[in-house]
PyMOL Python script that loads the backbone (N, CA, C, O; Angstrom):
from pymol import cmd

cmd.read_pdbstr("""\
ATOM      1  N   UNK A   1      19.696  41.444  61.294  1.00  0.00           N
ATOM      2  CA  UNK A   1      20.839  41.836  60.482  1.00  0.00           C
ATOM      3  C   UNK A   1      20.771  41.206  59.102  1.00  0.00           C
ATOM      4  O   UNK A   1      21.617  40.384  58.751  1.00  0.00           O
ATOM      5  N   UNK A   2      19.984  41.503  58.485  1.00  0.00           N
ATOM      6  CA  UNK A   2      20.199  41.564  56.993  1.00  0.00           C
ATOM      7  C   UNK A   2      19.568  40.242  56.554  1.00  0.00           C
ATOM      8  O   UNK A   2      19.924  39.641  55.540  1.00  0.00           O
ATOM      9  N   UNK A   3      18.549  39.805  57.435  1.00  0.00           N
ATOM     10  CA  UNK A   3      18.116  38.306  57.189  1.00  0.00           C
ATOM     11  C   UNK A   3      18.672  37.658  57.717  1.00  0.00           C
ATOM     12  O   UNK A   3      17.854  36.763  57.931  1.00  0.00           O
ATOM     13  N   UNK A   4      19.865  37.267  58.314  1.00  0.00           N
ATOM     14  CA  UNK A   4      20.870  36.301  58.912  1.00  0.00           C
ATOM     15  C   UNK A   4      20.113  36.118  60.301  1.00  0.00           C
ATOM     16  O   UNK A   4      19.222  36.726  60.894  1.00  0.00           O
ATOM     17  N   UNK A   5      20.870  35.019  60.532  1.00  0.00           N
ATOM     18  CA  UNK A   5      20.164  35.019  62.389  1.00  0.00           C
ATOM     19  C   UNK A   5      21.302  35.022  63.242  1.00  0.00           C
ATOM     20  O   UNK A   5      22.055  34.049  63.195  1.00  0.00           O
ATOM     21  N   UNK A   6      21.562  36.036  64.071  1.00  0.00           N
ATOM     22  CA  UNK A   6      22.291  36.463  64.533  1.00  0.00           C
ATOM     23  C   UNK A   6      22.529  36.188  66.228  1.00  0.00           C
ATOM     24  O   UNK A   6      21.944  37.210  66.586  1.00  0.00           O
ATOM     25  N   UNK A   7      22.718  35.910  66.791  1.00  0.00           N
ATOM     26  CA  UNK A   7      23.226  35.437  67.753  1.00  0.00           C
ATOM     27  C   UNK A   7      23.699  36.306  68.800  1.00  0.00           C
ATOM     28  O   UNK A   7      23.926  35.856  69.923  1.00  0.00           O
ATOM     29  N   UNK A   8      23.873  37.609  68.489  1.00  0.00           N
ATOM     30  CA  UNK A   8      24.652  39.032  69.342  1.00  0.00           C
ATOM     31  C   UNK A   8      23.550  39.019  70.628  1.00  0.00           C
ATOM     32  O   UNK A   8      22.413  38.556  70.712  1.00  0.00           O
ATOM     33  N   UNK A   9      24.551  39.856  71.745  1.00  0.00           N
ATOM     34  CA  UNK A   9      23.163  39.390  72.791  1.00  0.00           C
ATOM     35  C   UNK A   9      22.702  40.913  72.146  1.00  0.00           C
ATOM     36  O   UNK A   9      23.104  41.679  71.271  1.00  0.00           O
ATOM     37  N   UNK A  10      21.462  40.839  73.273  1.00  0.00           N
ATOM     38  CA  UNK A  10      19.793  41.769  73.291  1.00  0.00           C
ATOM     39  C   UNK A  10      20.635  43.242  73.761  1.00  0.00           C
ATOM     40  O   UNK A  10      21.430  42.572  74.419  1.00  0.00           O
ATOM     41  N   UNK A  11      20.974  44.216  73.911  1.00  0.00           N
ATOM     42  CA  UNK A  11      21.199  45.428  74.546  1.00  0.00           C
ATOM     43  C   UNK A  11      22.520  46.191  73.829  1.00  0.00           C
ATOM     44  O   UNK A  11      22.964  47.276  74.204  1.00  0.00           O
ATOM     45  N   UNK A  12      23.016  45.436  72.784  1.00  0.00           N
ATOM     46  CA  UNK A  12      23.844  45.920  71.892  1.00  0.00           C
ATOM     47  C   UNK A  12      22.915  47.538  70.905  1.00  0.00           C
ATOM     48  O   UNK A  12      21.810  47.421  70.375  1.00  0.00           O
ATOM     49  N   UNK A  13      23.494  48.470  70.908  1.00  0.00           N
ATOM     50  CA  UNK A  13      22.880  49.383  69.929  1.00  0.00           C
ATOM     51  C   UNK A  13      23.047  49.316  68.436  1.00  0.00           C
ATOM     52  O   UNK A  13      24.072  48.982  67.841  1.00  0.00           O
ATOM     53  N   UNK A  14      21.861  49.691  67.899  1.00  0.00           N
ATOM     54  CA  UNK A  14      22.048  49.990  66.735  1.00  0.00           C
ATOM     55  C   UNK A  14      23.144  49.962  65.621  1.00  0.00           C
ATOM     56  O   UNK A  14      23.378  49.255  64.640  1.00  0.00           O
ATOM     57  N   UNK A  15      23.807  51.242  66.323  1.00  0.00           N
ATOM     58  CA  UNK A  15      25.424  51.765  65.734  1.00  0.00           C
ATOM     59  C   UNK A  15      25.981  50.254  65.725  1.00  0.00           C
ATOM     60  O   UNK A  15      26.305  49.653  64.701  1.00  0.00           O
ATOM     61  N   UNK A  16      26.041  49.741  67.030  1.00  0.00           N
ATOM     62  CA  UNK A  16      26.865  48.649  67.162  1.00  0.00           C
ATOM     63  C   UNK A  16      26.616  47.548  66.607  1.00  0.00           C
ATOM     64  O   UNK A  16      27.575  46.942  66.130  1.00  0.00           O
ATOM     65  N   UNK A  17      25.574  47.096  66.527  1.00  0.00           N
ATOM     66  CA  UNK A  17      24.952  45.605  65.300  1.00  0.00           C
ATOM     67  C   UNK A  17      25.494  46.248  63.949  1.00  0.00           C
ATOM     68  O   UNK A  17      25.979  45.343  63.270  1.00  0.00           O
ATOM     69  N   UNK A  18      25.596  47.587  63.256  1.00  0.00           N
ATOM     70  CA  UNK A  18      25.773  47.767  62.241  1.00  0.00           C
ATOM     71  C   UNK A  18      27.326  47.620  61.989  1.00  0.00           C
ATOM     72  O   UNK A  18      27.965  47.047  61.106  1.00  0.00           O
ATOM     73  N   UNK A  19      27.680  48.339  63.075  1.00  0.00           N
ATOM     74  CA  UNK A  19      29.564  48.105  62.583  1.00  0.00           C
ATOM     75  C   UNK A  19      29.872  47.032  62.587  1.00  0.00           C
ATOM     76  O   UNK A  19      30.613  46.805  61.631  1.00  0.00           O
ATOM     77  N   UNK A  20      29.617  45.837  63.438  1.00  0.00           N
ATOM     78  CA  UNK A  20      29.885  44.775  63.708  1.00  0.00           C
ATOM     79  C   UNK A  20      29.384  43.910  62.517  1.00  0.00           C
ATOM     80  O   UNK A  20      30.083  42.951  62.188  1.00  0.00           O
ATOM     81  N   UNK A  21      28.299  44.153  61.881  1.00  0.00           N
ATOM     82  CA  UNK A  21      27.890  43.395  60.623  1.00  0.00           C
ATOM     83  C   UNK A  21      28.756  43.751  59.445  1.00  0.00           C
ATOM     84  O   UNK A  21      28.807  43.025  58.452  1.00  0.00           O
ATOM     85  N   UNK A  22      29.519  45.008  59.570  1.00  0.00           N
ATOM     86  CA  UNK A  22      30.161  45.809  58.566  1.00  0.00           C
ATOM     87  C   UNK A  22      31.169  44.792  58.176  1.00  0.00           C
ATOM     88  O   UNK A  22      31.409  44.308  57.070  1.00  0.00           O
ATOM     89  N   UNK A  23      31.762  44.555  59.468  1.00  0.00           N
ATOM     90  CA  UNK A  23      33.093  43.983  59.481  1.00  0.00           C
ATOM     91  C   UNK A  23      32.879  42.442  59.076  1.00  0.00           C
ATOM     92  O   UNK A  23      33.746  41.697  58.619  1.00  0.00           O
ATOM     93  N   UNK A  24      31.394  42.092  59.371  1.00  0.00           N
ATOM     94  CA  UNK A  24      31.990  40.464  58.983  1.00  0.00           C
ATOM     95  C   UNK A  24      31.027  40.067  60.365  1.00  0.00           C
ATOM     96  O   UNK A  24      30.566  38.929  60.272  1.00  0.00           O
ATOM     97  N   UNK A  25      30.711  40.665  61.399  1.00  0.00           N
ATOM     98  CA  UNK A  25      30.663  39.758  62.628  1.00  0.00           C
ATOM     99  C   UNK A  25      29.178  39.285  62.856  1.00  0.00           C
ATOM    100  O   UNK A  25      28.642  40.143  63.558  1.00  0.00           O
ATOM    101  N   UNK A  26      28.409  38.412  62.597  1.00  0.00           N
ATOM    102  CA  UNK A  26      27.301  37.991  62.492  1.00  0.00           C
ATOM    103  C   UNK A  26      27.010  37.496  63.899  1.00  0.00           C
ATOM    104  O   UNK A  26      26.143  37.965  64.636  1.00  0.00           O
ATOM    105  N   UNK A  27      27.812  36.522  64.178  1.00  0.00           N
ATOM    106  CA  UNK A  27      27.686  35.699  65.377  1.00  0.00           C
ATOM    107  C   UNK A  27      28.546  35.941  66.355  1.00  0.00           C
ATOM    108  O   UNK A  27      29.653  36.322  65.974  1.00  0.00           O
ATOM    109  N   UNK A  28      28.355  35.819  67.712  1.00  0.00           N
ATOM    110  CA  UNK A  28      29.010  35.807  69.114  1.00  0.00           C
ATOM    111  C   UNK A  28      30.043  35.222  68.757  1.00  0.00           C
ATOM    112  O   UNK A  28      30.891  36.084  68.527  1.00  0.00           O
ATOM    113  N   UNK A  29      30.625  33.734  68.500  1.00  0.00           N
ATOM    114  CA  UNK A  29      31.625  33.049  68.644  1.00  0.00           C
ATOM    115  C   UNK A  29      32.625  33.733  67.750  1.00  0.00           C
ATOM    116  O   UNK A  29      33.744  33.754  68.261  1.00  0.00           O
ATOM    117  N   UNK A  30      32.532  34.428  66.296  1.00  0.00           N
ATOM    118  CA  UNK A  30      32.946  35.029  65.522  1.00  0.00           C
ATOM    119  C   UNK A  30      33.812  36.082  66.155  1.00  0.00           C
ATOM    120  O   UNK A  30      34.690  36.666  65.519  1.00  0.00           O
ATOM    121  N   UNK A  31      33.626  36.244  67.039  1.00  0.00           N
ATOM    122  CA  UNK A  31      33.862  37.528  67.885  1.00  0.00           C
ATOM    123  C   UNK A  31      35.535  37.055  69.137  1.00  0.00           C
ATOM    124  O   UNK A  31      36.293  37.627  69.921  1.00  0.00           O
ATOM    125  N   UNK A  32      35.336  35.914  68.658  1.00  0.00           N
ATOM    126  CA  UNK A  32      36.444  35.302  69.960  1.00  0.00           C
ATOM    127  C   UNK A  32      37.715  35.422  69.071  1.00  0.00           C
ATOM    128  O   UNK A  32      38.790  35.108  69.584  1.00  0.00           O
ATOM    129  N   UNK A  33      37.676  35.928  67.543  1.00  0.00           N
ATOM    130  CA  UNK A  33      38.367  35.971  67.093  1.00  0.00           C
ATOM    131  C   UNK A  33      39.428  37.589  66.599  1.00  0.00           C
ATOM    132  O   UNK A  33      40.474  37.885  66.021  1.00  0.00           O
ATOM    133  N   UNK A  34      38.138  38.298  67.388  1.00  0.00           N
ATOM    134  CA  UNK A  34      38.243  39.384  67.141  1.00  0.00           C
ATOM    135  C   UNK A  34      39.184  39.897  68.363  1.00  0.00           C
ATOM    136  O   UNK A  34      39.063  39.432  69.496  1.00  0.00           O
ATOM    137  N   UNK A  35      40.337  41.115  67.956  1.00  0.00           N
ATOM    138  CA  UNK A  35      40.945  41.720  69.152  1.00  0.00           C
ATOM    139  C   UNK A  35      40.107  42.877  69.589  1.00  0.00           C
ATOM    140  O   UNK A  35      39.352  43.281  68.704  1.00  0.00           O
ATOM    141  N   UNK A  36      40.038  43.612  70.906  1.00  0.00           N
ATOM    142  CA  UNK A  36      39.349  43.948  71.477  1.00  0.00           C
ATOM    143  C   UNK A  36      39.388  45.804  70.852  1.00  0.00           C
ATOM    144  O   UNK A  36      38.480  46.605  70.630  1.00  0.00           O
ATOM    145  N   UNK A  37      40.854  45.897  70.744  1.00  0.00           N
ATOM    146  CA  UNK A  37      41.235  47.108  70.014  1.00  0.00           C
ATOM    147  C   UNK A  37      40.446  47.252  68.513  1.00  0.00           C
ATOM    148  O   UNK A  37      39.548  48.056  68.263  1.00  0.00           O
ATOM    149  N   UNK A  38      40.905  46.465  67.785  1.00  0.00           N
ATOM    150  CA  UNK A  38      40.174  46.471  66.750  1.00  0.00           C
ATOM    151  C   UNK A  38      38.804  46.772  66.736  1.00  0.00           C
ATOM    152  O   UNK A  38      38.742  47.675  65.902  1.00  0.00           O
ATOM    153  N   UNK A  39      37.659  46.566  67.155  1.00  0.00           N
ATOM    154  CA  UNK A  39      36.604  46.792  67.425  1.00  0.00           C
ATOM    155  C   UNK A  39      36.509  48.003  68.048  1.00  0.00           C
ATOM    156  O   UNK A  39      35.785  48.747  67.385  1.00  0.00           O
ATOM    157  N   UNK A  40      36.869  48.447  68.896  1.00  0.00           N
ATOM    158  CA  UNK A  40      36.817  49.944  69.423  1.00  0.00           C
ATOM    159  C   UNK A  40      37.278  50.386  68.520  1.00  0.00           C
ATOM    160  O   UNK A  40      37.101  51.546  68.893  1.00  0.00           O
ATOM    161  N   UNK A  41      38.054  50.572  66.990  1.00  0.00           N
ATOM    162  CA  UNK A  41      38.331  51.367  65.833  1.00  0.00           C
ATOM    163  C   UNK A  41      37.001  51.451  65.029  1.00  0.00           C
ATOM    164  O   UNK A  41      36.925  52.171  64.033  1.00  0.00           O
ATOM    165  N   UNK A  42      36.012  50.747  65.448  1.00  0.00           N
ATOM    166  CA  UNK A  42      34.780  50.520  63.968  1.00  0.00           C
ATOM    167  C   UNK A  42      34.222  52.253  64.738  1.00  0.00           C
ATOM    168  O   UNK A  42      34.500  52.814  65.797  1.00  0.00           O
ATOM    169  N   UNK A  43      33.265  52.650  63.450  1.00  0.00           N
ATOM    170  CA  UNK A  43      32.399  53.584  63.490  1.00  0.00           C
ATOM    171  C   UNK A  43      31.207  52.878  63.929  1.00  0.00           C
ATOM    172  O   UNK A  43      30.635  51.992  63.294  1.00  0.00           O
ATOM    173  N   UNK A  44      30.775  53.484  65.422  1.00  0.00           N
ATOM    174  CA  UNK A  44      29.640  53.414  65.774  1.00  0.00           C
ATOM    175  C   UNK A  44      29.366  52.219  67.037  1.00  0.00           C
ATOM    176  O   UNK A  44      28.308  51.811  67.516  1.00  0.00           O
ATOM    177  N   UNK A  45      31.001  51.811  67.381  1.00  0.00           N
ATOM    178  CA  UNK A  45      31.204  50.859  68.278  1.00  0.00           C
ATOM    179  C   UNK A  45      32.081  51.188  69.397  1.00  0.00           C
ATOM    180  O   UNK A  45      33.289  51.393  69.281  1.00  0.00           O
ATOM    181  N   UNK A  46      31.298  51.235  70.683  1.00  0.00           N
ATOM    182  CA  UNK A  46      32.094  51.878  71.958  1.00  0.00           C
ATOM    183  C   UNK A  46      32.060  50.769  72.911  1.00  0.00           C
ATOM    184  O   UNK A  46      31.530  49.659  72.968  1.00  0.00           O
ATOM    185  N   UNK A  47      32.933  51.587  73.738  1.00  0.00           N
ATOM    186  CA  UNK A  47      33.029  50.595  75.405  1.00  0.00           C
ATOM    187  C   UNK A  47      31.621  50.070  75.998  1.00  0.00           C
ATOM    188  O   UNK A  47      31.592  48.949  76.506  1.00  0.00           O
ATOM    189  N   UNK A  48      30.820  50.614  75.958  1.00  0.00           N
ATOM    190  CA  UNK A  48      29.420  49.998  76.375  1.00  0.00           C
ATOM    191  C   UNK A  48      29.235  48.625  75.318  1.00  0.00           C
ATOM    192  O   UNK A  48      28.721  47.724  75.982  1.00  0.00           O
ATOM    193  N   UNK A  49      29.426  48.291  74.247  1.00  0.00           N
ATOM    194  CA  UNK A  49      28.737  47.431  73.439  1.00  0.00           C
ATOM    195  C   UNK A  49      30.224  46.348  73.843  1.00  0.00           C
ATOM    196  O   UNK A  49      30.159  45.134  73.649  1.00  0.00           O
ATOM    197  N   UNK A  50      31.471  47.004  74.401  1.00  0.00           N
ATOM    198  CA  UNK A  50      32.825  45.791  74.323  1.00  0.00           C
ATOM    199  C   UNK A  50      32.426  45.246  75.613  1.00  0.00           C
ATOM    200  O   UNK A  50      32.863  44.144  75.943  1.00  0.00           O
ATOM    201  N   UNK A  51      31.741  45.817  76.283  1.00  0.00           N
ATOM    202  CA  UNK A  51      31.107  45.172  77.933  1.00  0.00           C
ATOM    203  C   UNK A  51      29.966  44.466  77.477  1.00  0.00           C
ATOM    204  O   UNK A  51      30.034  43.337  77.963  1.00  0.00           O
ATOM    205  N   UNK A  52      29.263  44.547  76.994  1.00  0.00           N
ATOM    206  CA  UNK A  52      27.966  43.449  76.627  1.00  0.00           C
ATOM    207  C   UNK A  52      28.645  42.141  76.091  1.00  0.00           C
ATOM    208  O   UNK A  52      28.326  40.992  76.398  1.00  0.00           O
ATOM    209  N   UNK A  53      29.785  42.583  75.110  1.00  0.00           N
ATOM    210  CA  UNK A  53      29.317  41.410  74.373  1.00  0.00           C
ATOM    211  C   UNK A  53      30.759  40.667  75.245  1.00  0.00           C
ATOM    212  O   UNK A  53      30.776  39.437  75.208  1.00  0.00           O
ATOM    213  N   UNK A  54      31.804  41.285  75.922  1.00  0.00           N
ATOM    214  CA  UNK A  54      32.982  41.069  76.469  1.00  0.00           C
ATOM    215  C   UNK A  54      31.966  39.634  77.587  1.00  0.00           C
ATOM    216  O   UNK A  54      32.089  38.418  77.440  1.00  0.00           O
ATOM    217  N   UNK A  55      31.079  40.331  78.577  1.00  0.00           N
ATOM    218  CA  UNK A  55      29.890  40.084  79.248  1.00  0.00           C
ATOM    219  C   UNK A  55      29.427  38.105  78.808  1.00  0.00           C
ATOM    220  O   UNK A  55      29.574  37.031  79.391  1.00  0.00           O
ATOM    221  N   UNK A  56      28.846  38.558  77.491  1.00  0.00           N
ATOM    222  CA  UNK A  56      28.412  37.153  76.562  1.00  0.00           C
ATOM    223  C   UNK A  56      29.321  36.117  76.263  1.00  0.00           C
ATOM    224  O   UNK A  56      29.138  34.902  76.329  1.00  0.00           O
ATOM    225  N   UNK A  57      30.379  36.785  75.908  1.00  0.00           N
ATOM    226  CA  UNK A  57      31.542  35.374  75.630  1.00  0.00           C
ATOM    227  C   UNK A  57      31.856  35.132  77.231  1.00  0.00           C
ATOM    228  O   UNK A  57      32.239  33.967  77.339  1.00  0.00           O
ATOM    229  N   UNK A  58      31.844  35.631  78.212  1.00  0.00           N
ATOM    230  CA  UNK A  58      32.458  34.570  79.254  1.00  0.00           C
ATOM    231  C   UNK A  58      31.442  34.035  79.524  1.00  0.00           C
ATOM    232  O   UNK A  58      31.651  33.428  80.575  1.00  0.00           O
ATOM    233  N   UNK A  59      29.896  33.803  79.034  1.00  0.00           N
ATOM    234  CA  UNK A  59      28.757  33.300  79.595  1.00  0.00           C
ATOM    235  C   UNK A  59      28.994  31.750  78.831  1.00  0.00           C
ATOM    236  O   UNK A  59      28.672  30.623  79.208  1.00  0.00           O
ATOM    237  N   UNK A  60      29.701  32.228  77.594  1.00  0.00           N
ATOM    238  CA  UNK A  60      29.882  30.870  76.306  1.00  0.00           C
ATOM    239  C   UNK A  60      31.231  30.502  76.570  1.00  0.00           C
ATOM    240  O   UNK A  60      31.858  29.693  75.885  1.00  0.00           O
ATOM    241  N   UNK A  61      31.596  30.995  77.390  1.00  0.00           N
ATOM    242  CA  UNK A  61      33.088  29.807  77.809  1.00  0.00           C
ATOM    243  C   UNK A  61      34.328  30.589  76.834  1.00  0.00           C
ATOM    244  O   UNK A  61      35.470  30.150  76.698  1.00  0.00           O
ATOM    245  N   UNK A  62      33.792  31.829  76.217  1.00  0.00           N
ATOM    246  CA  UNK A  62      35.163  32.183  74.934  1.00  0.00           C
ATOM    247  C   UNK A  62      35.808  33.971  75.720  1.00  0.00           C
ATOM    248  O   UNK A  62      35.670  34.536  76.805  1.00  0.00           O
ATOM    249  N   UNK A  63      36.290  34.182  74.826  1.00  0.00           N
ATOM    250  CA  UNK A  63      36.897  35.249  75.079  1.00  0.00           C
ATOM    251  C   UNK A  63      37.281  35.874  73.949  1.00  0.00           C
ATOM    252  O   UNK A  63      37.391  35.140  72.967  1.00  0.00           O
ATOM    253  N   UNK A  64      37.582  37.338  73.763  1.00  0.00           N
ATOM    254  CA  UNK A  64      38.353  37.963  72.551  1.00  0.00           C
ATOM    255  C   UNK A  64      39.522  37.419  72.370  1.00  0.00           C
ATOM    256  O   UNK A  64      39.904  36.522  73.122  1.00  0.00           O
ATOM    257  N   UNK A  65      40.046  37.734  71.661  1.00  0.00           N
ATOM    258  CA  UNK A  65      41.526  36.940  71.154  1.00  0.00           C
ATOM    259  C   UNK A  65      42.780  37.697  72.067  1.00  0.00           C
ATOM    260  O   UNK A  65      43.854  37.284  72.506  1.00  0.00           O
ATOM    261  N   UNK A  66      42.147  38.885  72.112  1.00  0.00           N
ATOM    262  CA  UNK A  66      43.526  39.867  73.073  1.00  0.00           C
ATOM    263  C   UNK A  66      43.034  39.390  74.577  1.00  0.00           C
ATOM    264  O   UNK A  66      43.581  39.742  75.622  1.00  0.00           O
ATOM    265  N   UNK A  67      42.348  38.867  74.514  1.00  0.00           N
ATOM    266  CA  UNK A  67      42.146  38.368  76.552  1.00  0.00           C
ATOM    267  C   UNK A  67      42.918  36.911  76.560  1.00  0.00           C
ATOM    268  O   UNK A  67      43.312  36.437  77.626  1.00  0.00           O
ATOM    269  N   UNK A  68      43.089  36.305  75.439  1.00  0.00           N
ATOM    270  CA  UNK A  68      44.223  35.095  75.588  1.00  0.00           C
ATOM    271  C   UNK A  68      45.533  35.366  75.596  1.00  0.00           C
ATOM    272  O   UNK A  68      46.108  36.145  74.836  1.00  0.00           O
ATOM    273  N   UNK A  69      46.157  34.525  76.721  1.00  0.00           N
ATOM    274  CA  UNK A  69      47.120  33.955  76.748  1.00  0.00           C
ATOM    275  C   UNK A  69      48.421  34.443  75.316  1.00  0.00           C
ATOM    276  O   UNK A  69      48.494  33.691  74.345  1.00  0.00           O
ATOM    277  N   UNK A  70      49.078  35.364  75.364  1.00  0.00           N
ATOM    278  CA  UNK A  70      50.291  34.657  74.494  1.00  0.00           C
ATOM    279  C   UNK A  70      50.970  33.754  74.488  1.00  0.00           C
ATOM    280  O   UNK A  70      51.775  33.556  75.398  1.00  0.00           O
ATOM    281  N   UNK A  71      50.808  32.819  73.282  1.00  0.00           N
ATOM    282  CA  UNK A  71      51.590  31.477  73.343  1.00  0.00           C
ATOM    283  C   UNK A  71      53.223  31.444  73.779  1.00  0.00           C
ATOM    284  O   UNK A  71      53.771  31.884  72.768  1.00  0.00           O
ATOM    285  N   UNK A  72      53.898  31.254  74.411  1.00  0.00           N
ATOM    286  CA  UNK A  72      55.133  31.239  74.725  1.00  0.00           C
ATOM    287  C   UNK A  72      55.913  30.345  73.783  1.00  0.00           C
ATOM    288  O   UNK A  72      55.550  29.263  73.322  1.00  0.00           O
ATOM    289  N   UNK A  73      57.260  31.110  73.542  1.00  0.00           N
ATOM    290  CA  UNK A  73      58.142  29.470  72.596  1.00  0.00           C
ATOM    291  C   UNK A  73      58.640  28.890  73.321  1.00  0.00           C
ATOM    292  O   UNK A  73      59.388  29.276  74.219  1.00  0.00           O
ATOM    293  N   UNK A  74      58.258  27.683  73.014  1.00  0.00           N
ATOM    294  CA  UNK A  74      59.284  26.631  73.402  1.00  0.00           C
ATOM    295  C   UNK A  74      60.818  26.704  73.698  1.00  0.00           C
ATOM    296  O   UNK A  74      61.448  27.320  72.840  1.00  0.00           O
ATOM    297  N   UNK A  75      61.609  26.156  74.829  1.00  0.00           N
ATOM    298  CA  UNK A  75      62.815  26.687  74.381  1.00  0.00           C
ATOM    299  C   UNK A  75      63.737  25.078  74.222  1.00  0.00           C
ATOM    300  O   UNK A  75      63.647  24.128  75.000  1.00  0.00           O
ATOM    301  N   UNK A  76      64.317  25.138  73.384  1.00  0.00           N
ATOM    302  CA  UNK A  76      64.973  23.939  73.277  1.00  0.00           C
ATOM    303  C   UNK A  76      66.103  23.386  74.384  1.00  0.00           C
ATOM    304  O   UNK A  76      66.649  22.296  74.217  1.00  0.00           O
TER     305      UNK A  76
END
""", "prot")
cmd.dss("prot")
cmd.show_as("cartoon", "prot")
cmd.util.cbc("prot")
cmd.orient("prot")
């Protein structure tokens, strides 16, 4: 990806390294920040590539941001 060293796992397509670079996303961990919806909006990024990489972050201990927890308020 563009000279960078990239970190995405191996079985991601084409389409999908490209949208994902579009947006900003170079690296796996980068990605824990990402909501899961959002990414299914890019051109050229489907449910097969949100299972690979969905797949990779629970291998690295992370998750997308929409698979966490909503913080609850406190109640006084």
């Amino acid at each position: 990806m563009n000279g960078s060293k990239s970190n995405l796992p191996e079985g991601l397509g084409k389409p999908a390294e490209r949208a994902l670079a579009a947006a900003g996303y170079s690296q796996l961990e980068d990605l824990a920040q990402a909501r899961k919806e959002d990414l299914l909006k890019l051109h050229g990024f489907g449910p097969k590539a949100l299972r690979i990489l969905d797949a990779a972050l629970i291998e690295k201990g992370l998750a997308f941001d929409s698979d966490l927890p909503t913080p609850r308020k406190e109640q006084d």
